[in-house]
ROTI-413847 format. One record per residue: x, y, z of N, C-alpha, C, O in turn; residue in three letters. Coordinates in steps of 0.05 Angstrom, whole numbers. Atoms other than C-alpha are relative to their C-alpha. Example, Ala and Ser with C-alpha at 12.3 -4.5 7.8 and 13.67 -1.06 7.14 Angstrom:
// ROTI-413847
      npx      npy      npz     capx     capy     capz      cpx      cpy      cpz      opx      opy      opz   rest
       18      -24        0      246      -90      156       18       24        0       39       24       13    ala
      -16      -24       -1      273      -21      143      -15       22       14       -5       44       18    ser
***
This chain:
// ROTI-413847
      npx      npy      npz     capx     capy     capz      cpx      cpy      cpz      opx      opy      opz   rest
       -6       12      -26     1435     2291      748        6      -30       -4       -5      -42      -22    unk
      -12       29       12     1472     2220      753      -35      -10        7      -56        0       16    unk
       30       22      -17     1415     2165      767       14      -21       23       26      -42       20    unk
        3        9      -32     1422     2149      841      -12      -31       -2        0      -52        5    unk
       19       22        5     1372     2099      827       13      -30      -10        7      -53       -2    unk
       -2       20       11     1406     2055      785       27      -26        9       35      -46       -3    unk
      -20       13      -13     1461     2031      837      -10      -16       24        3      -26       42    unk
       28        9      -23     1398     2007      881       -6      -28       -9      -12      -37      -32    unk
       21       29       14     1374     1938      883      -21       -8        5      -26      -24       23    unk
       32        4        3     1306     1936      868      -14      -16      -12       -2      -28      -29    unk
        2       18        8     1262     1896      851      -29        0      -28      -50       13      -24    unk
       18       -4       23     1220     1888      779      -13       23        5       -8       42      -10    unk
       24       -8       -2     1163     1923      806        5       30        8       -5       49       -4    unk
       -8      -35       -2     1194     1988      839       17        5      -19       27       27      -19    unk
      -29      -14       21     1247     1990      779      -27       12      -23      -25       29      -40    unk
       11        0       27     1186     1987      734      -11       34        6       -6       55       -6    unk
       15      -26       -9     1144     2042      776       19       33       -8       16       53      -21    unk
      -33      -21       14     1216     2084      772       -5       15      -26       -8       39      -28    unk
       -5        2       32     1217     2081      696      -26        6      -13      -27        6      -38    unk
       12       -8        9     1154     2100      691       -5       23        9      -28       30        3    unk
        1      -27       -8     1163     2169      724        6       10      -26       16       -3      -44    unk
      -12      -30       20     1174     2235      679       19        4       17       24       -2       40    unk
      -34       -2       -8     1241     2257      677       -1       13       30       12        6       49    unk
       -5      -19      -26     1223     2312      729       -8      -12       27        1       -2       47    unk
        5       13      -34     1196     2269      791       20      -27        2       23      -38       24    unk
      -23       14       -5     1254     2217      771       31       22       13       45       18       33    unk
      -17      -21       -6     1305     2276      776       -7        9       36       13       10       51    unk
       12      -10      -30     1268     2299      852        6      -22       10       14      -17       33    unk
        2       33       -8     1273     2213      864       30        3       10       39        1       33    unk
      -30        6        0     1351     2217      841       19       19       28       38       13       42    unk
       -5      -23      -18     1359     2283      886       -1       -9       30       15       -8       49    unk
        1        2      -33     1325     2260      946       19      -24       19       27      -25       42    unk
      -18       20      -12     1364     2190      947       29       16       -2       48        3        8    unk
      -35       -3       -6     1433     2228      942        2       25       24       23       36       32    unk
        2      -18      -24     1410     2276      998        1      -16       22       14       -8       41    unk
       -9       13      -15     1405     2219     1036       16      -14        3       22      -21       27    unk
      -21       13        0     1452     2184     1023       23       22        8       39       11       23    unk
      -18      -21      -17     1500     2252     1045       -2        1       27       18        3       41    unk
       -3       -2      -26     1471     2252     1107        1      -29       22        6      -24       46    unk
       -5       27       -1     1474     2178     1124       39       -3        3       51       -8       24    unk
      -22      -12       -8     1543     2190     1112       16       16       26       30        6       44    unk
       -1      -20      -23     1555     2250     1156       -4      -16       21       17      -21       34    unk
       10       14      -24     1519     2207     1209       22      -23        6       27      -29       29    unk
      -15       19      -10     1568     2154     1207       23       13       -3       37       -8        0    unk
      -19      -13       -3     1627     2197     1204       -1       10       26       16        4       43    unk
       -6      -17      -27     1606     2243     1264        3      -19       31       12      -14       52    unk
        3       33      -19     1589     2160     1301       27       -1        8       37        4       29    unk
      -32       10        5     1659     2143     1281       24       24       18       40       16       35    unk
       -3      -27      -13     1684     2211     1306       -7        3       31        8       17       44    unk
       17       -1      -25     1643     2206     1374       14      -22       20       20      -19       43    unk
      -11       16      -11     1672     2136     1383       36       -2        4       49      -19       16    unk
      -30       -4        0     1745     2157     1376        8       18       21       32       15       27    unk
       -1       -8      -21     1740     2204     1435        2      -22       20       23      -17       30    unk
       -3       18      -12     1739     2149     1475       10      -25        2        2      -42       18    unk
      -20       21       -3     1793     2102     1457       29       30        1       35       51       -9    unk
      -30      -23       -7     1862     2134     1485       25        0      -20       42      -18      -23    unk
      -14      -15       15     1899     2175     1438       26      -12      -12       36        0      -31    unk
      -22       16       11     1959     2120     1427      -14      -12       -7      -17        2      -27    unk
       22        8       25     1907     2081     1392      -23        4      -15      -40      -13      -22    unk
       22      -14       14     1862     2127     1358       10      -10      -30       -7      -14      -47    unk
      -11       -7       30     1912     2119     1291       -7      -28       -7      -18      -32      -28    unk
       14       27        9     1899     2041     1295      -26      -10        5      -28      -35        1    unk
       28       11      -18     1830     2028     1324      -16       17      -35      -28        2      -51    unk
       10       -5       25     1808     2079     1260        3       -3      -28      -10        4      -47    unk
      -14       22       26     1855     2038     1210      -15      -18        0      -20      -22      -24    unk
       11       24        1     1813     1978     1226      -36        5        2      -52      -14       -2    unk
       28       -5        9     1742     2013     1225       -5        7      -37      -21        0      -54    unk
        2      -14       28     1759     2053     1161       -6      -19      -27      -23      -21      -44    unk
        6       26       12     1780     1992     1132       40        9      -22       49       -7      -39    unk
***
């Protein structure tokens, strides 16, 4: 599994705690941050989604050009 972890900015003390897991409760660590990180996601997609119902339909294509980015 990639390491989730290591794109995090943490600081000495939780990187150290980290690094001193066994592989297998770092692997459950790496797991649970990319589970959230999926649904964190989702959540701001279905936002983004929610808020586009309610701008009128000739500017849905630019209003979500300028959120998306």
């Amino acid at each position: 599994m990639a390491n989730t972890t290591a794109g995090l900015r943490l600081d000495a003390q939780t990187r150290a705690a980290i690094d001193g897991l066994d592989a297998a409760s770092r692997d459950r660590l790496d797991g649970l941050i990319a589970d959230a990180d999926r649904q964190q996601r989702t959540q701001i997609e279905q936002a983004v989604e929610d808020a586009m119902a309610i701008v009128p339909a000739l500017f849905r294509k630019r209003v979500r050009k300028m959120i998306m980015g």
